[in-house]
C-alpha positions in Angstrom: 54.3 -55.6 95.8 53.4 -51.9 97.2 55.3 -51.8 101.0 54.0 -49.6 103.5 55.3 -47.4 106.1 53.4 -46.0 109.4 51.9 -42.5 109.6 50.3 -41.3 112.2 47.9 -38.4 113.2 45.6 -37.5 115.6 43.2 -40.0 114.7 45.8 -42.8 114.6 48.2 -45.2 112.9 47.3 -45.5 109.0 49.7 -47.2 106.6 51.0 -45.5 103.7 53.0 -46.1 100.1 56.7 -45.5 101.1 57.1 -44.2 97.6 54.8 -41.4 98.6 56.0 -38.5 100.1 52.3 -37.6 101.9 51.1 -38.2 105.3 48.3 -39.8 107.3 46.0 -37.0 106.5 46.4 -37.3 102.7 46.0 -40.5 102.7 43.0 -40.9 105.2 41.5 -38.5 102.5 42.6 -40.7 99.4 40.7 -43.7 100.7 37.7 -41.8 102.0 36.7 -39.6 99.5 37.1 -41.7 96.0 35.1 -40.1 94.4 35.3 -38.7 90.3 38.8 -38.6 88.6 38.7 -34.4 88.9 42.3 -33.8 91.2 43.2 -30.9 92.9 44.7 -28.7 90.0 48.4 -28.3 89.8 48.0 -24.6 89.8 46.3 -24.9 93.3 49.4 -26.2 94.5 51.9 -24.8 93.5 50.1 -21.4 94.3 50.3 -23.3 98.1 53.8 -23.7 97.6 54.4 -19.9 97.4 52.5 -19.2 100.6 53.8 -21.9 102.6 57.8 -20.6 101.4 56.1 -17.0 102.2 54.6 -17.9 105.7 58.0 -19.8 106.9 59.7 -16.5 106.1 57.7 -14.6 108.3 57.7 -16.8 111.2 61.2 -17.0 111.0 61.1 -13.3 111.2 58.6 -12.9 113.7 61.1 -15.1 116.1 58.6 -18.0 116.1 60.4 -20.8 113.3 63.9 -21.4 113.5 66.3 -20.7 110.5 67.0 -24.1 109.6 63.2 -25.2 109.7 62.7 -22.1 107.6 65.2 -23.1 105.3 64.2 -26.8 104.7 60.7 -25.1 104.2 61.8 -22.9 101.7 63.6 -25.4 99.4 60.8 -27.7 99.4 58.4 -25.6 98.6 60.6 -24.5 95.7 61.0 -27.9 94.7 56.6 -28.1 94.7 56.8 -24.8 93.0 59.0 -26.3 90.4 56.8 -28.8 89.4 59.1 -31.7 91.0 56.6 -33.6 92.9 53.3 -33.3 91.6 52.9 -37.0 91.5 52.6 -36.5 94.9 49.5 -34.5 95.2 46.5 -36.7 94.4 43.5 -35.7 96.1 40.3 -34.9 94.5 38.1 -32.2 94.0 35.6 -33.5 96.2 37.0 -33.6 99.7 36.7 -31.8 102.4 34.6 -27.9 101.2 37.2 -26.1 102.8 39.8 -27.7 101.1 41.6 -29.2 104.2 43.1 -31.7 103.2 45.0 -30.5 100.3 46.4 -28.1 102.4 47.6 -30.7 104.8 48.5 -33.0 101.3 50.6 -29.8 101.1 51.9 -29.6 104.8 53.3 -32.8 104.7 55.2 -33.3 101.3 56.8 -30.1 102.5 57.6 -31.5 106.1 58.4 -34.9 104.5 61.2 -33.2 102.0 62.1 -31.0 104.5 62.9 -33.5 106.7 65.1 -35.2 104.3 67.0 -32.1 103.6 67.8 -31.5 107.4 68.9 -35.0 107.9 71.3 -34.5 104.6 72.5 -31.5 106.6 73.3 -33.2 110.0 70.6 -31.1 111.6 68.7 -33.1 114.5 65.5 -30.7 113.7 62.5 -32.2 112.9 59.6 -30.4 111.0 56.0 -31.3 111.8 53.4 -30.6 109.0 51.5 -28.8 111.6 53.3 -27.0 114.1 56.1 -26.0 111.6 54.8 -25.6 107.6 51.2 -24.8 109.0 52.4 -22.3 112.0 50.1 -19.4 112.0 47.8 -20.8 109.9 44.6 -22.7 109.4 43.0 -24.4 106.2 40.5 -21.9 106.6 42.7 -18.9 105.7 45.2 -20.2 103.1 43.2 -22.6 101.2 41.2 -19.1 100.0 44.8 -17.4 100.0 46.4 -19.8 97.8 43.0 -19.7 95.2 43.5 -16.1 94.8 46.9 -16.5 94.4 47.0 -19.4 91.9 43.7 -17.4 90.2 45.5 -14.3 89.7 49.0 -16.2 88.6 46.8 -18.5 85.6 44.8 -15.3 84.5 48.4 -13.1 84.2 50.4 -16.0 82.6 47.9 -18.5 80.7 44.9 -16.0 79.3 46.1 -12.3 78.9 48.7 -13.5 76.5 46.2 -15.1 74.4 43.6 -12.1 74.2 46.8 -10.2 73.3 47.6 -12.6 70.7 44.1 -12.5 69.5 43.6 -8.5 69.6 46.6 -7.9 67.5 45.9 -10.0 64.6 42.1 -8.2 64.6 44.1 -5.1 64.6 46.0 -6.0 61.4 42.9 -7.2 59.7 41.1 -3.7 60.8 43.4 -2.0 58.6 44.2 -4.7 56.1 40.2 -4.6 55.2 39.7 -1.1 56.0 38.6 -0.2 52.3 36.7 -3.5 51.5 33.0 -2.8 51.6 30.5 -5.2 52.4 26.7 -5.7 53.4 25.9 -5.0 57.1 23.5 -7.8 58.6 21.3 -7.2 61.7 18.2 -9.3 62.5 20.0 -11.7 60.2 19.1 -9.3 57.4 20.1 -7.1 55.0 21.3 -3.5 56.6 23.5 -1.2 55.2 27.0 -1.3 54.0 29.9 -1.0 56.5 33.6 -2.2 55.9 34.8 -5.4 56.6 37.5 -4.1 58.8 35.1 -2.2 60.5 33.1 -5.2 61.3 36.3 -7.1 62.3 37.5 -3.3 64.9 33.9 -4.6 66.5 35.5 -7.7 67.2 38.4 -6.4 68.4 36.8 -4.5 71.0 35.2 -6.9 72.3 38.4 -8.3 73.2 39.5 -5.2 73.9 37.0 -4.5 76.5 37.1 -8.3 77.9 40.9 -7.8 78.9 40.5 -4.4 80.5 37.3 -5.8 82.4 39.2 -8.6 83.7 42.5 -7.0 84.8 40.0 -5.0 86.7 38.6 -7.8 88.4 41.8 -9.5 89.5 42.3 -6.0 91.5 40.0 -7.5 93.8 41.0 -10.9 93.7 44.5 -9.8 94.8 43.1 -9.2 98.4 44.3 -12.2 100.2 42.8 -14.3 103.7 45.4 -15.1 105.3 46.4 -14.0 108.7 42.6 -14.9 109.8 43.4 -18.6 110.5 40.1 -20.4 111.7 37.1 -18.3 111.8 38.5 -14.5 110.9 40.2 -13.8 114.3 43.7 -14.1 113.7 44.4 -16.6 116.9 47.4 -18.3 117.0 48.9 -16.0 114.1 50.8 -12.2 115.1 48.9 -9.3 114.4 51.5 -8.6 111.1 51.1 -12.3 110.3 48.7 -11.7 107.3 50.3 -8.5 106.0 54.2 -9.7 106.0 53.1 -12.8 104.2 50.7 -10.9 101.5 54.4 -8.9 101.0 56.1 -11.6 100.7 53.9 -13.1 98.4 54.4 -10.3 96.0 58.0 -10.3 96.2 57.6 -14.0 95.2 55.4 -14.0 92.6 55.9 -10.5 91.1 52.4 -10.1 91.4 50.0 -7.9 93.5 48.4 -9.2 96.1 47.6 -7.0 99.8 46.3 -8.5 103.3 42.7 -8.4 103.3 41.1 -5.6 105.2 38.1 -8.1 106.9 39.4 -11.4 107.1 36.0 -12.4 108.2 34.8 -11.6 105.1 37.8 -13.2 103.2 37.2 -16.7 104.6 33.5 -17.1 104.2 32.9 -15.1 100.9 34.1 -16.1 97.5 32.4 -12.4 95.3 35.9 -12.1 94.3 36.5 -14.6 92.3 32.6 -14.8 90.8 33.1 -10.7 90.2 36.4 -12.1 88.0 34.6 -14.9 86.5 31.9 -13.1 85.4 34.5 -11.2 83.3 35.6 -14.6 82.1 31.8 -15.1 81.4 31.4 -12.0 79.3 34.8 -12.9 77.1 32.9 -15.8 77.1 29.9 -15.0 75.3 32.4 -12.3 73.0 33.9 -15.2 71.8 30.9 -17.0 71.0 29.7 -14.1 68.8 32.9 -13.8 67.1 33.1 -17.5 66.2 29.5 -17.6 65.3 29.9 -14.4 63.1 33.4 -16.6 61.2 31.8 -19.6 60.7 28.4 -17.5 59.2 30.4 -15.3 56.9 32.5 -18.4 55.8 29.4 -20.8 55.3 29.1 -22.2 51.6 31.5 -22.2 50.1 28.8 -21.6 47.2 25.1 -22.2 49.1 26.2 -20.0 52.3 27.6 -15.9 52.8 30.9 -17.1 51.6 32.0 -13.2 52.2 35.5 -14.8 54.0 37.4 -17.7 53.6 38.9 -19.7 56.8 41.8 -21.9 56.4 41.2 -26.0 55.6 42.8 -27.6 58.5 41.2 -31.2 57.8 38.5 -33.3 56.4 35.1 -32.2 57.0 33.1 -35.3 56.6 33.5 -39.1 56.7 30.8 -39.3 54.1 31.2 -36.3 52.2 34.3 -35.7 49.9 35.8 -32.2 50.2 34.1 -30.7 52.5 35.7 -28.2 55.0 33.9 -27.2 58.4 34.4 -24.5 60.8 35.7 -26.4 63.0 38.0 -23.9 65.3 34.7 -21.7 65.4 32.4 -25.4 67.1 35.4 -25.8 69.6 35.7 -22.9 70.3 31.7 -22.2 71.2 31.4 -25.5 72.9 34.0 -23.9 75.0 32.0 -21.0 75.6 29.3 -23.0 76.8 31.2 -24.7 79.4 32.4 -21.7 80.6 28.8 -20.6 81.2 28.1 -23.9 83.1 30.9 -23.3 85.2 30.1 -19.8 86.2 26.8 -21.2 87.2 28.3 -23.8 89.3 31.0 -20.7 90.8 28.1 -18.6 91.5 25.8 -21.0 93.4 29.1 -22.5 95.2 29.7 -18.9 96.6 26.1 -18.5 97.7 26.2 -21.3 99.7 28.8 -19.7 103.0 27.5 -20.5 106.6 28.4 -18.3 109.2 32.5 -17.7 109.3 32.7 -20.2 106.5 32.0 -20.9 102.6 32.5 -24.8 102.0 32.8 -25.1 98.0 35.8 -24.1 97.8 37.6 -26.8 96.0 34.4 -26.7 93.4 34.9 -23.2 93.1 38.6 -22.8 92.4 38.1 -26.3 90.0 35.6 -24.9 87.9 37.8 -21.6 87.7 40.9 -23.0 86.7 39.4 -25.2 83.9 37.4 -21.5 82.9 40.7 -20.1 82.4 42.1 -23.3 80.9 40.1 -23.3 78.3 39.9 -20.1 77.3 43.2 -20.0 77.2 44.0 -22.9 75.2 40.6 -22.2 72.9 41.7 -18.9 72.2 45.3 -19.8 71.0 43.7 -22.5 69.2 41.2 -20.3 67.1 43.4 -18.0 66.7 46.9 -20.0 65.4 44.3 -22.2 62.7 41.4 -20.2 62.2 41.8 -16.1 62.9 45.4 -15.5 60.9 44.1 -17.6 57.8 40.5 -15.2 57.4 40.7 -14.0 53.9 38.1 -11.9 52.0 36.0 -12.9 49.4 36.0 -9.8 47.3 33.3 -11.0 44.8 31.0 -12.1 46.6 31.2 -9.5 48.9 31.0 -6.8 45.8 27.9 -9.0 45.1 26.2 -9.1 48.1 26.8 -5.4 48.0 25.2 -4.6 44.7 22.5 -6.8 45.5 21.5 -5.3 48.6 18.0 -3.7 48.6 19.1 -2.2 51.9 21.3 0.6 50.2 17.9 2.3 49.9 18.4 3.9 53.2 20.5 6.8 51.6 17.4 7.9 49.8 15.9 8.7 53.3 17.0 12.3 53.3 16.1 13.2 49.9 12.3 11.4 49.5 11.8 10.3 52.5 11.3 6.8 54.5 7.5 6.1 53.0 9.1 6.4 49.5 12.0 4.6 50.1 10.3 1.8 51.4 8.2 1.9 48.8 11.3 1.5 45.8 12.8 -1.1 48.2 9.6 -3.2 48.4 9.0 -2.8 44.5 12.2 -3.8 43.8 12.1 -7.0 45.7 8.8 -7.9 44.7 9.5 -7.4 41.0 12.9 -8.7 41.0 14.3 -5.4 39.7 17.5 -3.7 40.8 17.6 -0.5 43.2 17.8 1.6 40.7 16.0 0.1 38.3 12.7 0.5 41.0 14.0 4.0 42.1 14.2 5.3 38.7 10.3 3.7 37.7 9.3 5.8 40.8 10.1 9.5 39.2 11.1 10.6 42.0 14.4 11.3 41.2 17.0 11.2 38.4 19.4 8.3 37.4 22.2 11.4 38.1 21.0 11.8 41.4 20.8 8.2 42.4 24.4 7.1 41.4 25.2 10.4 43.7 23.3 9.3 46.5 23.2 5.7 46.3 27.2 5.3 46.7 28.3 2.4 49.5 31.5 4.3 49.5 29.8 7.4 51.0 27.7 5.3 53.3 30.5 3.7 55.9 32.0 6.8 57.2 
């Protein structure tokens, strides 16, 4: 049987698990808004952690929190940080829009610790979750801080070691393939001949460009809200309040992150973090292409392009015996798609602030995590059982090369584009070679099309 203990808050007596290490607020919030199984990501909170351990600091600087309080502050948090008490964070997405209540979930896990560290120290002080933990502060201010924060810490530490991962292994196979010459496609047709390491440098750079694009972003996101408290003006916080902390919050995380120069601006506009999703929306739609382009090149193995091979990582039907399926290539996409529904959901959530105040932000910073998430994990995942195992199918690609009516284009120069066209639709309709067509025409020797006609000649 579950025994209780009495909280109380402004609103009253409520009782409350006496396993559980929350307050009145959070649980007022548990029972009221039950609602979907999506929770508060960990991220979130432990992002909170590092501002609340950052804010105590500066208070006790600032002559306003004592050093003890501070102290029992600072260890909790720590302990949050760590990972120690998660179980004890269990709100939902869909609370309060301005995330209120997980900041007070946060408030008073650290006050309830706290308190049990001061008593283990003899001291008489008693933290409240309020006028201690969330001095100088208002929901308003560092539920948008810690979302920067924790979106800034998950880019840096879950993604950009992926696309690093990813963009190196391209590199290799850029100059691994560098002298393997194969058909170039666009409109899903024939074009002319390129290398397949110069068609692989193309993926590359999209990576390439994806990273740099987002490290810019997160320039922006590094601008921080706190220090406004409720509505932009700073009341009840000092006039360094939001600067100190942003320092402090480097010095914590290693990270850089600076006091925002409008805080009215910072509380009631989320651009930021749709400017840096956006970026994740671009890599997004690179990595569609890319996986689109493996699975395409791979298809067959004797009815498809079959120019690459892709590693066998498990049955590919329940009715079909030995079949394989680009399977790292469908997660992967489906993937990209969510991240598109998610930027939709980011953008429209950030369109919807009223006066000193955007209230999505739990929908915002949810859909951004799980963005990064999976592109994180999606990444690693295509690229550990999918990217290292690409190998080139030299014959067919020699074949496809041969076979290519689109080599034609080096004539161009010499007899010009009606005349070309005119070999290159002969020799389709008939069936004949290039140079069988070419030769027929007169217009120019066998000599002088082995000379022209050379794919070697055409990929530089």
């Amino acid at each position: 049987m579950t025994k209780f203990r009495i909280e109380r808050d402004s609103i009253g007596e409520i009782q409350v698990p006496v396993d559980k290490m929350w307050g009145a607020q959070t649980q007022r919030s548990k029972e009221n808004f039950a609602i979907g199984t999506e929770l508060m990501p960990t991220e979130l909170i432990h992002a909170f952690a590092v501002l609340k351990k950052a804010a105590a600091k500066v208070n006790f600087d600032l002559g306003t929190l004592s050093e003890g309080k501070m102290q029992a502050i600072s260890q909790a948090a720590s302990e949050i940080r760590e990972g120690k008490w998660d179980e004890h964070f269990p709100l939902v997405v869909w609370q309060t829009g301005s995330g209120t209540q997980s900041n007070m979930n946060v408030n008073e896990v650290i006050a309830h610790r706290g308190n049990q560290l001061l008593k283990e120290s003899g001291s008489e002080e008693i933290l409240h979750p309020n006028d201690d933990v969330n001095k100088s502060q208002s929901s308003n201010d560092t539920f948008p801080t810690a979302m920067h924060i924790a979106a800034v810490e998950v880019v840096q530490t879950m993604l950009l070691p992926e696309l690093a991962r990813l963009k190196q292994t391209f590199e290799k196979q850029e100059n691994d393939f560098k002298d393997i010459i194969k058909i170039g496609r666009t409109h899903l047709q024939d074009a002319t001949p390129l290398t397949l390491g110069q068609e692989i440098s193309g993926w590359k750079h999209m990576v390439v460009k994806s990273e740099e694009m987002i490290r810019e972003s997160l320039v922006h996101v590094g601008e921080l809200a706190i220090g406004g408290t409720a509505v932009g003006t700073g009341i009840n916080a000092h006039a360094e309040f939001g600067e100190r902390v942003a320092k402090e919050v480097t010095a914590k995380t290693g990270l850089p992150f600076v006091s925002s120069a409008n805080k009215f601006h910072a509380l009631t506009s989320h651009d930021q973090l749709v400017y840096t999703h956006g970026a994740l929306k671009a890599l997004a739609a690179d990595l569609m292409k890319i996986a689109n382009d493996v699975r395409w090149l791979a298809s067959g193995p004797r009815s498809g392009i079959g120019e690459i091979t892709i590693p066998a990582n498990e049955p590919g039907s329940s009715i079909m015996p030995g079949k394989v399926n680009p399977t790292q290539s469908e997660a992967l996409t489906m993937v990209a798609t969510q991240i598109m529904g998610n930027d939709a959901t980011i953008g429209f959530a950030a369109s919807q602030g009223n006066f000193e105040l955007n209230v999505f932000k739990p929908v915002i910073f949810y859909n951004f995590m799980q963005s990064v998430r999976l592109l994180s994990d999606s990444v690693r995942s295509f690229h550990d059982h999918c990217v290292v195992g690409i190998q080139p199918n030299v014959e067919q690609l020699s074949h496809h090369v041969s076979n290519s009516l689109m080599l034609v284009t080096a004539l161009n120069p010499h007899i010009g584009y009606e005349n070309a066209a005119k070999i290159a639709t002969k020799a389709h309709e008939s069936g004949s070679t290039l140079k069988e067509a070419a030769l027929q025409s007169g217009l120019l020797t066998e000599e002088e099309f082995d000379l022209i006609v050379d794919p070697s000649k055409m990929i530089r």
